[in-house]
C-alpha positions as CSV (number, residue, x, y, z in Angstrom):
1,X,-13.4,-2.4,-15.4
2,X,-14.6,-4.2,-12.3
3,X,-15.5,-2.5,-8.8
4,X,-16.2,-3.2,-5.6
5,X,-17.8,-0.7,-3.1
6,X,-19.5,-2.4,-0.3
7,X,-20.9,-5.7,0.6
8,X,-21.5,-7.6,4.4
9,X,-21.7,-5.3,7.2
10,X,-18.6,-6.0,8.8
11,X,-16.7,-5.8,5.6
12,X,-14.5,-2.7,4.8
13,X,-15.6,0.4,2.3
14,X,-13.7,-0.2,-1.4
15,X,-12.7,2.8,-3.0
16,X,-14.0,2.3,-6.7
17,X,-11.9,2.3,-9.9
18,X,-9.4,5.0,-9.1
19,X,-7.6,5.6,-12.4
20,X,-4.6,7.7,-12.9
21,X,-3.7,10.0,-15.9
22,X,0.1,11.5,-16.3
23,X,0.3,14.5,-18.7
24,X,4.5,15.0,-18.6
25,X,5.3,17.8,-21.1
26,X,7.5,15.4,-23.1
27,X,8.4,12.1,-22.8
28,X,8.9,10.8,-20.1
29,X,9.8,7.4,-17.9
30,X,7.6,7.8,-14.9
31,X,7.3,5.8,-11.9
32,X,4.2,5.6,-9.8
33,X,3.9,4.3,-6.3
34,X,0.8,3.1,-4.5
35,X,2.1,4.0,-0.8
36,X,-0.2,1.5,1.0
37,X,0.2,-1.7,-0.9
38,X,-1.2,-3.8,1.6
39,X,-4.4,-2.2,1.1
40,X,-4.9,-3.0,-2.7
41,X,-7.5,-5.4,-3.6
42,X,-7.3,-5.3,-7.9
43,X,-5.2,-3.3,-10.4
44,X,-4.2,-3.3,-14.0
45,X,-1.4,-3.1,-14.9
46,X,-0.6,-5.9,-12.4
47,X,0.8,-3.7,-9.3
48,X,4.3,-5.2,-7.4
49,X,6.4,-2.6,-6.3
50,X,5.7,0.3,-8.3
51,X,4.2,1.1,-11.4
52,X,7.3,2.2,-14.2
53,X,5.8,3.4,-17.4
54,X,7.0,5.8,-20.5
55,X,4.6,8.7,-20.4
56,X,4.0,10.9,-23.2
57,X,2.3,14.5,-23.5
58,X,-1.2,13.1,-24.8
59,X,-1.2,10.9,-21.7
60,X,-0.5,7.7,-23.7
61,X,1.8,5.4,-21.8
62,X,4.0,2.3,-22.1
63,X,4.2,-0.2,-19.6
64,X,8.4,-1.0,-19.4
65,X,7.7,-4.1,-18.0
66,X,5.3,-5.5,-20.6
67,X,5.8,-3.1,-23.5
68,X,2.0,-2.8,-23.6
69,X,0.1,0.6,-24.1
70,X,-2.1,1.8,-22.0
71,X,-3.8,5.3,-21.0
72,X,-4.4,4.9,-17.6
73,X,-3.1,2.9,-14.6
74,X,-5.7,1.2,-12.3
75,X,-6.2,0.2,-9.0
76,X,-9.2,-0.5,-6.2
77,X,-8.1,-0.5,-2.6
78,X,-9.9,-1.2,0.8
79,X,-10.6,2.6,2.2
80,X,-9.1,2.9,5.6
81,X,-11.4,6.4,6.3
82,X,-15.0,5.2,7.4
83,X,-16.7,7.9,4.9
84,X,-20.3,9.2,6.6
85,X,-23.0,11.5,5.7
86,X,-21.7,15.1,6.4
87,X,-22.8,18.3,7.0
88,X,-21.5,19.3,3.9
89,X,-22.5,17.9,0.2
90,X,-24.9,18.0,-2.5
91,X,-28.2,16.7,-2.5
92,X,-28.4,15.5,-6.7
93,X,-31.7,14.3,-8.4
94,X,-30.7,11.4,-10.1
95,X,-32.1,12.2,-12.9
96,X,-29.7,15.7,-12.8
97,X,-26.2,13.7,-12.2
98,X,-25.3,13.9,-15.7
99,X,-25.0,18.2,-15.4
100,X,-24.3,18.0,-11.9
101,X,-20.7,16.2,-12.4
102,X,-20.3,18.1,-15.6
103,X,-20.3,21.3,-14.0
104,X,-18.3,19.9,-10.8
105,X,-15.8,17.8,-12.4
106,X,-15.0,20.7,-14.6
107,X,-14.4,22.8,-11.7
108,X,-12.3,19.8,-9.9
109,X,-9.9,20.3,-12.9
110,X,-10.9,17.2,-14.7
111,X,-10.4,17.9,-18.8
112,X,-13.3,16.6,-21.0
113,X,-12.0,12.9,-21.5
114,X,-11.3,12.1,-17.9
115,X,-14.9,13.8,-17.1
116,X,-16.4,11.7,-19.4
117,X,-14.9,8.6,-18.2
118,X,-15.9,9.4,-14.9
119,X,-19.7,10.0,-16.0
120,X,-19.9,7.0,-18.1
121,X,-18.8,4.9,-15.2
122,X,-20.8,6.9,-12.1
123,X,-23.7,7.6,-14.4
124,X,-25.5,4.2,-14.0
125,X,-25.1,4.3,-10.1
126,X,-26.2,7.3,-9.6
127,X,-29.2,7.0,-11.8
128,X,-30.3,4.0,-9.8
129,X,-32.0,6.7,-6.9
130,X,-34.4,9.4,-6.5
131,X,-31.8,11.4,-5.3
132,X,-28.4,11.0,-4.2
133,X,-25.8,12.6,-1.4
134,X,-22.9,13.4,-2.8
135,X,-19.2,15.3,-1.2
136,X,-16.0,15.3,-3.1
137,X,-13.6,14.1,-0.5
138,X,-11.3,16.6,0.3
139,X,-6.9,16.3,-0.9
140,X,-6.2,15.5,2.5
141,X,-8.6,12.7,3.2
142,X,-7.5,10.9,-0.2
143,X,-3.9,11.1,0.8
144,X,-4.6,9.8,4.4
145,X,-6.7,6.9,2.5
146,X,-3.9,6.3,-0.1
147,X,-0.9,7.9,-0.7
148,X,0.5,7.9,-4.2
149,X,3.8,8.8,-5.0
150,X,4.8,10.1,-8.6
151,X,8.5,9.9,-9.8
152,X,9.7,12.6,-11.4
153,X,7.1,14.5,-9.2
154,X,3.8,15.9,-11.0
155,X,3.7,19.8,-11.1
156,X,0.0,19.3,-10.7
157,X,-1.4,16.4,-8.9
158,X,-5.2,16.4,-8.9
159,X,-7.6,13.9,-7.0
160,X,-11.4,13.4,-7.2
161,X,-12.9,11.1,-4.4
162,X,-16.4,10.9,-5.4
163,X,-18.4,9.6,-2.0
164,X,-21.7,9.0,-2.5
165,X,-25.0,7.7,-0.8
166,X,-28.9,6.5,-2.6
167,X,-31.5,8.9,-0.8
168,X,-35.2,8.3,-1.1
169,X,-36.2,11.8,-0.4
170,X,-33.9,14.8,-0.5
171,X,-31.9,15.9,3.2
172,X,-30.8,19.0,4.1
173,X,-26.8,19.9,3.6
174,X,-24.8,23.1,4.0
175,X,-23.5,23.2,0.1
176,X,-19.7,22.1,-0.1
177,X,-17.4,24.8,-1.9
178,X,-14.9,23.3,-4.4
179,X,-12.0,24.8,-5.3
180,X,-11.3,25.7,-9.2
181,X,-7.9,23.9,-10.0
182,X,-6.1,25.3,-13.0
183,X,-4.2,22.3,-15.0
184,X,-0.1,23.5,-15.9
185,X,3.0,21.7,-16.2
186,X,3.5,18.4,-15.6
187,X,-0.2,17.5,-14.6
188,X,-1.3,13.8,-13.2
189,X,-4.9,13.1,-12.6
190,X,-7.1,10.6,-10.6
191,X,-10.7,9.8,-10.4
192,X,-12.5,7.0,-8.1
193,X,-15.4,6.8,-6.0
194,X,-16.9,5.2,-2.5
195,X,-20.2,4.3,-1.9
196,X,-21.3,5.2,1.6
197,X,-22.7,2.6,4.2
């Protein structure tokens, strides 16, 4: 899938290939709604007014308004927070992602496939420098930068913000905590990045 995470100077951050999982525990018709439309720059399924899909307990959907199947709905969007450099973080050789977001995406509550989605995707990116910067934005941040609404609502809603930045030479950070997130219920998941300026 395409992305787009920064270009000119002047031109706004784009968060990168958000994807969205739903896990209903039985089928289900489920309606997803990307809050700031205004913002979105790509998606598939095409997005309108709201995403309106069958969902089934092995997270296999049906889009109702082309009958197609899917396993994920997708969007990129321009990123209304200015993401910086922190205090907090990681400081990852690049050559060590691989572990790194095994171990982290694990304890985001990510299961296997979505994990190895996310690797597969980030993987090349972060390889690409010595070392890299790198803070898992926190739930509030991602809802401030796009709120998602989820009909019949997700007992468990869980989002992964990877933000990022290429380092030459390792910096100093205070090492963020993360937050073990146990998956029950009805469970909807999301993944995407941002490439810091």
């Amino acid at each position: 899938m395409a992305y787009l995470i920064i270009s000119a100077a002047n031109t706004p951050i784009t968060e990168a290939k958000p994807i969205i999982y739903l896990y209903p525990l039985e089928e289900t018709e489920v309606t997803v709604e990307l809050k700031d439309k205004n913002l979105i720059t790509t998606s598939y399924p095409k997005y309108s007014s709201g995403w309106r899909v069958i969902a089934k307990e092995n997270g296999k959907l049906i889009d109702i308004d082309t009958n197609r199947n899917l396993y994920s709905l997708y969007y990129e969007a321009k990123s209304k927070i200015d993401f910086k450099v922190e205090k907090e973080g990681f400081v990852v050789k690049g050559e060590d992602s691989a572990k790194f977001l095994e171990e982290k995406l694990k304890i985001l509550g990510l299961n296997d496939y979505e994990a190895e989605e996310f690797i597969v995707y980030w993987l090349p990116k972060l390889e690409e420098s010595n070392y890299n910067y790198i803070r898992f934005a926190s739930l509030e941040e991602i809802n401030e930068n796009m709120p998602i609404e989820i009909t019949p609502k997700p007992d468990i809603f869980i989002r992964v913000l990877m933000l990022y930045k290429g380092l030459n030479e390792p910096i100093s950070v205070i090492e963020q905590k993360l937050t073990t997130v146990d998956r029950s219920g009805f469970v909807a998941s999301e993944w995407g990045g941002v490439k810091i300026k």
